[in-house]
C-alpha positions as CSV (number, residue, x, y, z in Angstrom):
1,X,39.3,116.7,52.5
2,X,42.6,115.3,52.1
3,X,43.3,111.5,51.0
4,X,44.4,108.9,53.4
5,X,48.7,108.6,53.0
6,X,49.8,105.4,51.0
7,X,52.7,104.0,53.0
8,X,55.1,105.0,50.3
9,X,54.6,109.1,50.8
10,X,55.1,108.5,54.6
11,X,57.7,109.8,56.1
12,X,60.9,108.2,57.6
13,X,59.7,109.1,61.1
14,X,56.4,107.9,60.8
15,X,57.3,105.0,59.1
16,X,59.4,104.5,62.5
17,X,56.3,105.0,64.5
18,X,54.4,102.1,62.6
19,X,57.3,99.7,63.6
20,X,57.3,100.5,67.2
21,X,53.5,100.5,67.5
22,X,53.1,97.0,65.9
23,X,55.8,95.6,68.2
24,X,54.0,97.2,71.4
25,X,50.8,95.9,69.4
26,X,52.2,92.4,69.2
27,X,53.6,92.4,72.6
28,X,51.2,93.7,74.1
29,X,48.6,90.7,72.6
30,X,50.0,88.6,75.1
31,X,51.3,91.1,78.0
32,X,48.3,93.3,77.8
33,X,46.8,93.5,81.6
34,X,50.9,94.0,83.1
35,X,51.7,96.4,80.3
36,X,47.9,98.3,80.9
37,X,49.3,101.3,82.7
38,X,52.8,101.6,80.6
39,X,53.0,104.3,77.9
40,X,55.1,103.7,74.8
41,X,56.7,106.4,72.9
42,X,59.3,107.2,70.2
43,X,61.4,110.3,70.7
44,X,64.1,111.7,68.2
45,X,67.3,111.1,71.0
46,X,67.7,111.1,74.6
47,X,66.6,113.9,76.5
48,X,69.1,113.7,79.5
49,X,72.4,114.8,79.6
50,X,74.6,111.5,78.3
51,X,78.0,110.8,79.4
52,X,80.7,111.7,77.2
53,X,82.5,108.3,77.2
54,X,79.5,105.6,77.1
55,X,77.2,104.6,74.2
56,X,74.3,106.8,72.8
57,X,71.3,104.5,74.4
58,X,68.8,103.1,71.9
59,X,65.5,102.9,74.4
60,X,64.9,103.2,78.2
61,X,62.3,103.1,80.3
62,X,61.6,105.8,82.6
63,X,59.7,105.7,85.8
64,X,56.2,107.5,86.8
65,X,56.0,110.3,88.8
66,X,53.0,112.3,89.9
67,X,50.1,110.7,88.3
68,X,52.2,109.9,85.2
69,X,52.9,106.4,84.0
70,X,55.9,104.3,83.1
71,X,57.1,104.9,79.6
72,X,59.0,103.1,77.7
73,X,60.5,105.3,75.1
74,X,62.6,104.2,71.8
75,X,65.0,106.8,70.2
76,X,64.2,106.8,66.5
77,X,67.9,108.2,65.2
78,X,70.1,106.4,67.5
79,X,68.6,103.4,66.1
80,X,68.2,104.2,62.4
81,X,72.0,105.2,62.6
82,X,73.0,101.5,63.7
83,X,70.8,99.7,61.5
84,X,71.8,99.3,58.0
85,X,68.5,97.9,56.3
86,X,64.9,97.5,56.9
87,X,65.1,94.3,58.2
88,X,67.6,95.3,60.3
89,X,65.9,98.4,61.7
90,X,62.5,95.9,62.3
91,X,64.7,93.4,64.5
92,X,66.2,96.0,66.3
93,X,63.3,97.4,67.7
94,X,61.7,94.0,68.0
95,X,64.6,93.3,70.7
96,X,64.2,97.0,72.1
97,X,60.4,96.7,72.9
98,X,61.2,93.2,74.3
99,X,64.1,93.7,76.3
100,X,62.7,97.2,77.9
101,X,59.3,95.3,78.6
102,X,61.1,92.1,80.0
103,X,63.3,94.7,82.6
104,X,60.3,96.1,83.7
105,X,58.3,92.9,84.3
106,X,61.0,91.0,85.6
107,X,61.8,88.5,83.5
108,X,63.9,87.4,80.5
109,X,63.5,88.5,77.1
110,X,63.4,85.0,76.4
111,X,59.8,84.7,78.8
112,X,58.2,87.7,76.9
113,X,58.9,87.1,73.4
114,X,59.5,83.2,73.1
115,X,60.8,84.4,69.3
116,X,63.5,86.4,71.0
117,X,66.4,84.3,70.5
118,X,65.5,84.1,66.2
């Protein structure tokens, strides 16, 4: 049997899962029963094809479609590659969780994460 991972021999990646899950954790404490049938994930980048003038995007959300739920998905290297620090990288995804959740629900950022505008 292997020993459980101390945080410092986890990888960047999974380090980038963490922060995403405790953001949908935290959200989720308060939107749980609207955000019941969404599915959050990380990927690497964007799957689709992306248009060779705009910007890379940092999350989406992406319908359901036979049987499947809504996701909402965070791209781990788009947004390590605009964030500088840490900290940085944590508020980032903070705002990304919030603003994809708040498009889906309906509302303003400001509505789902009162802490929004810090």
């Amino acid at each position: 049997m292997t020993p459980p991972l101390s945080p410092i021999s986890r990888t960047r990646a999974e380090r980038f899962d963490d922060l995403v899950a405790d953001e949908v954790r935290r959200i989720a404490a308060r939107w749980g029963r609207e955000l019941a049938q969404v599915e959050f994930a990380v990927e690497d980048v964007p799957e689709e094809p992306l248009p060779p003038d705009g910007p890379v995007p940092l999350g989406a959300t992406l319908p359901g479609d036979g049987g499947r739920p809504v996701r909402v998905v965070i791209y781990r290297r788009p947004v390590e590659a605009r964030a500088t620090t840490e900290r940085d990288r944590a508020r980032l995804v903070r705002d990304l969780v919030v603003e994809e959740v708040a498009d889906l629900l309906g509302m303003s950022p400001e509505s789902v994460d009162p802490s929004y505008e810090e």
